[in-house]
C-alpha positions in Angstrom: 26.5 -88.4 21.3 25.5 -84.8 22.0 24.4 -84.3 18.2 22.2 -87.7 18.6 20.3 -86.3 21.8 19.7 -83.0 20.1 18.3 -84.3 17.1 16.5 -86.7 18.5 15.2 -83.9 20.7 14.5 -81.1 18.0 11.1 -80.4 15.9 10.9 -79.8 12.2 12.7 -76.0 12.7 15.5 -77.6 14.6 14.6 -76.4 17.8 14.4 -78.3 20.8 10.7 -79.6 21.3 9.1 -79.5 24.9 7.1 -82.4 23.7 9.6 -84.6 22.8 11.8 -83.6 25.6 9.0 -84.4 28.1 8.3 -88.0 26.1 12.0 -89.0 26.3 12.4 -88.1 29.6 9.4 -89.8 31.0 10.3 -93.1 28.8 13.5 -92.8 31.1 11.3 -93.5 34.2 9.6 -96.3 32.7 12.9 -98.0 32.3 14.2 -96.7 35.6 11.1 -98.2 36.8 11.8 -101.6 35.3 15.3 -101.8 36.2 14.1 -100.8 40.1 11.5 -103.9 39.7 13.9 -106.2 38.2 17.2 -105.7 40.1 15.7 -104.8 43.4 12.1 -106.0 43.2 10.9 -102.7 44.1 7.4 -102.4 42.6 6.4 -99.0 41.4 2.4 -98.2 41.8 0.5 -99.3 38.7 -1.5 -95.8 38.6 1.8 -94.5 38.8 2.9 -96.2 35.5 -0.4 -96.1 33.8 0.0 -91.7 34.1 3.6 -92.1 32.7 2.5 -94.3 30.2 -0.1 -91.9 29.0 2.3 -89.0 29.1 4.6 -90.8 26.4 1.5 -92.0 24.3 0.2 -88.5 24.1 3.9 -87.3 23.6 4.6 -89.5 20.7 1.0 -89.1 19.0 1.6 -84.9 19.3 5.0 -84.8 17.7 3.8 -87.1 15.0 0.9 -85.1 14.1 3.3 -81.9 14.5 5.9 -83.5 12.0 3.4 -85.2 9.3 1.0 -82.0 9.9 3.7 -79.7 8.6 3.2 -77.6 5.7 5.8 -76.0 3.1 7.0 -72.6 3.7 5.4 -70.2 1.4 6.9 -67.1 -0.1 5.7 -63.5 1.9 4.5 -63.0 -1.6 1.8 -65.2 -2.2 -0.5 -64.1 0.8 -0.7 -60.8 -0.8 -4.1 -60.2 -2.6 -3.8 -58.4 -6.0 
């Protein structure tokens, strides 16, 4: 289970993305949010979703640019100018 959250969490390099971090965590309080309304018909502001909502579309969209954007690894070598 560990090994699925941090890949699930990591970036390209393997490192463990802010982005994606923030974009899983505030998909958590969507569902949190859905439970509340479901179980307990506690009803969570709709500005309050709408922000939360906008945080995981911009989340998603960044780490998909940052993933499909990436470009190969060049050799130290090839920037030199002869």
């Amino acid at each position: 289970m560990k090994t699925f959250f941090q890949h699930l969490l990591s970036d390209v390099d393997n490192q463990i993305s802010s982005k994606r971090f923030i974009t899983v965590g505030a998909f958590a309080l969507i569902v949190i949010a859905f439970l509340l309304d479901l179980a307990f018909n506690i009803i969570i502001a709709q500005g309050l979703l709408d922000i939360i909502q906008s945080i995981i579309w911009i989340g998603l969209g960044t780490t998909t640019i940052e993933k499909f954007s990436r470009k190969e690894a060049t050799s130290p070598n090839d920037n030199l100018e002869s």
